[in-house]
N, C-alpha and C positions, 0 to 999 in steps of 0.2 A: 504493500500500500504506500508506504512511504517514497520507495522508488520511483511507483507510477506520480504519485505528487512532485517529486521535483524533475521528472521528467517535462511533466506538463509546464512547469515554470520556463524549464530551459526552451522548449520549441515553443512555447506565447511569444507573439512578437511583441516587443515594447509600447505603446503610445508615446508619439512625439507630439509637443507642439509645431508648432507653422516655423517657427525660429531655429529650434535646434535641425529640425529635417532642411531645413534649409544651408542652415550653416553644414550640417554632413551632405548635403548633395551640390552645393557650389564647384566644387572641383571636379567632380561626374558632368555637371551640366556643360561647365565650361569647357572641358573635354571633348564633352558631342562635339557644342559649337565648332570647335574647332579643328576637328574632323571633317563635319559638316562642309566648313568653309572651304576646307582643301580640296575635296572630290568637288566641291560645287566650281572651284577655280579654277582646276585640270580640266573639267568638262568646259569651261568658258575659254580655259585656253585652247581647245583643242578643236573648238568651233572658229576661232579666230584665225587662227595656223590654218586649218585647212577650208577656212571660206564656207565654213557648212552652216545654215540656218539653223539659229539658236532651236528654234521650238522643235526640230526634228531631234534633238539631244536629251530634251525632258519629258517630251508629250510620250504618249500611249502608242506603241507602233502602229495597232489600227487606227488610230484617230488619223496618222500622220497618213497614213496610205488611203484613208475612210475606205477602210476593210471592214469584213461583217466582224463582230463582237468572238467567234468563234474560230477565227483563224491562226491557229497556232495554238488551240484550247489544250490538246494533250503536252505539250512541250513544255506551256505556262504550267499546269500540274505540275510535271516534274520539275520544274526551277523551284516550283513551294516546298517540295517533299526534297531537294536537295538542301535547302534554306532550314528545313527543318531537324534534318539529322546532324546539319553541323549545329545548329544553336544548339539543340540536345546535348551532343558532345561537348561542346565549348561548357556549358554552363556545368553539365556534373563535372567535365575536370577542374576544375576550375575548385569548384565543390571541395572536390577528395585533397584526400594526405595525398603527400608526395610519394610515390610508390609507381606498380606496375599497372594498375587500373589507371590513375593518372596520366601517363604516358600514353598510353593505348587512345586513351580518349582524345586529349590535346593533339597527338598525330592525325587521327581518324576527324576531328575537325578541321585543320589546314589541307588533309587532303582533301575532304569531302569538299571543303572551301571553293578550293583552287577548281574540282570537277564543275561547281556550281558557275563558277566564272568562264570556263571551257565553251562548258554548253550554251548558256545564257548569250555569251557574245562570240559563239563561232570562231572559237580561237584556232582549233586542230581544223577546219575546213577552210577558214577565209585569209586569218590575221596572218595566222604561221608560216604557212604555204606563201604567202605574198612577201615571205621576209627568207623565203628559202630553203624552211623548215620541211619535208615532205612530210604530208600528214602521218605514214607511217611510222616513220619516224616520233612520230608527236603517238600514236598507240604504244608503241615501244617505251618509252619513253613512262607513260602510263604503267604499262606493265609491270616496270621496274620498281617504281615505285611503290605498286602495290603492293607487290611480292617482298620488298624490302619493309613494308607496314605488316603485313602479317607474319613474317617472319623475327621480324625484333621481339615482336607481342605474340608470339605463338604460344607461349607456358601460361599467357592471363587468357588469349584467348578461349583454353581449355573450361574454362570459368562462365562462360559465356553463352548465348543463344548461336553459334558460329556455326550451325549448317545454314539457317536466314542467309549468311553473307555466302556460303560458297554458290545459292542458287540465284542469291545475286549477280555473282561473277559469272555463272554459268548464261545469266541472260543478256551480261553485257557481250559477253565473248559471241554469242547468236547473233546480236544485233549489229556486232561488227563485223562478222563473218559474211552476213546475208549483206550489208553496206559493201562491200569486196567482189563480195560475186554475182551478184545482181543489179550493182549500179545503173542507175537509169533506167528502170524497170518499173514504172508507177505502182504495178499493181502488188509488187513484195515491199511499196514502203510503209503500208501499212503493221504489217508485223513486225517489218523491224525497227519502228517505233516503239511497238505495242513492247516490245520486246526488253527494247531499252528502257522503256518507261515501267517494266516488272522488274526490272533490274534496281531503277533507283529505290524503287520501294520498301523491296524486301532489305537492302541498304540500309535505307533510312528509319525503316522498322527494327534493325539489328541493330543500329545505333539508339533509339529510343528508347530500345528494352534495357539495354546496356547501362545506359545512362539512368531510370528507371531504377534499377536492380544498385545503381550506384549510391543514388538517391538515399535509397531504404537504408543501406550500409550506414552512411552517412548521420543519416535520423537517429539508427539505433546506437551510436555510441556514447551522446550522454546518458539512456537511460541504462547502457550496461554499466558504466563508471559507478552509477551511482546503486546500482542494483549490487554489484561487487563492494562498494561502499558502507 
């Protein structure tokens, strides 16, 4: 009884007034801002440099193109569910002690990150290739990477929901396969969309549960402290 009592003390969150949350959150806010400012000034320089109309760098791509509201509907999904299993990740490592779940996670966000940047702005088809990158190269490249994340984290992985992630991989590897061998083929790009877009899911659901499962960890250690207490 006693334990479950200062358990509950420790996870209550405080009440603040308007003054002190403010004085703790001035260097968070100002941070944004200034964050903010920076992506808002590389996007204004980069309109400038290359003579591109400001409102095609901010607006909505269908608005810019006045495309139906559905155009690109599954792709946008999967930029959500990429957005999502890195915030996941980001926030429980973030969370955890310094350790092997920490690791794991904090990696599996900067990659997930960098994947969500990939896709989002056509980096391995349009950006890379135009700077001499061959897109293969840019899979390869990926591959490495991957393999180098689950292989650092393979003893935590064991810990973990980690068949989610290999049918994962099993449906990026599809979707990249069928991109190779069927290009320019309209009627296989539906599946290999459909494909890659089960790919980021199950992803970003291994990452969630992860993160989830870390959470719990996390929660339960003041009330063991004090249960041992």
């Amino acid at each position: 009884m006693a334990a479950e009592q200062v358990t509950s003390v420790v996870d209550e969150p405080r009440v603040e007034s308007w003054g002190e949350q403010g004085r703790r959150l001035a260097p968070v806010v100002l941070l944004t801002i200034v964050a903010v400012g920076l992506v808002a000034g590389a996007v204004l320089a980069m309109g400038l440099v290359r003579h591109l109309p400001l409102p095609d760098l901010t607006r909505d791509p269908a608005a810019v193109m006045s495309a139906h509201w559905w155009v690109g509907l599954l792709s946008f999904l999967g930029f959500a569910l990429w957005g999502i299993g890195a915030g996941a990740a980001l926030a429980a490592g973030l969370a955890s002690d310094p350790g092997p779940r920490r690791r794991l996670l904090l990696q599996a966000a900067a990659l997930t990150g960098f994947l969500l940047l990939d896709d989002m702005l056509m980096l391995h088809e349009n950006v890379l290739p135009n700077l001499h990158v061959p897109e293969t190269a840019v899979y390869l490249g990926y591959l490495v990477a991957v393999t180098a994340w689950v292989w650092a984290n393979r003893v935590e992985m064991r810990r973990t929901d980690r068949l989610l992630l290999v049918v994962a991989l099993l449906g990026f590897a599809g979707s990249i396969a069928l991109d190779k061998l069927v290009d320019g083929i309209t009627n296989w790009t539906f599946l290999e969309d459909s494909l890659k877009f089960g790919g980021i899911a199950l992803w970003s659901l291994y990452l969630v549960r992860t993160s989830a499962a870390t959470f719990r960890t996390v929660r339960s250690q003041p009330s063991t402290a004090a249960a041992t207490g």
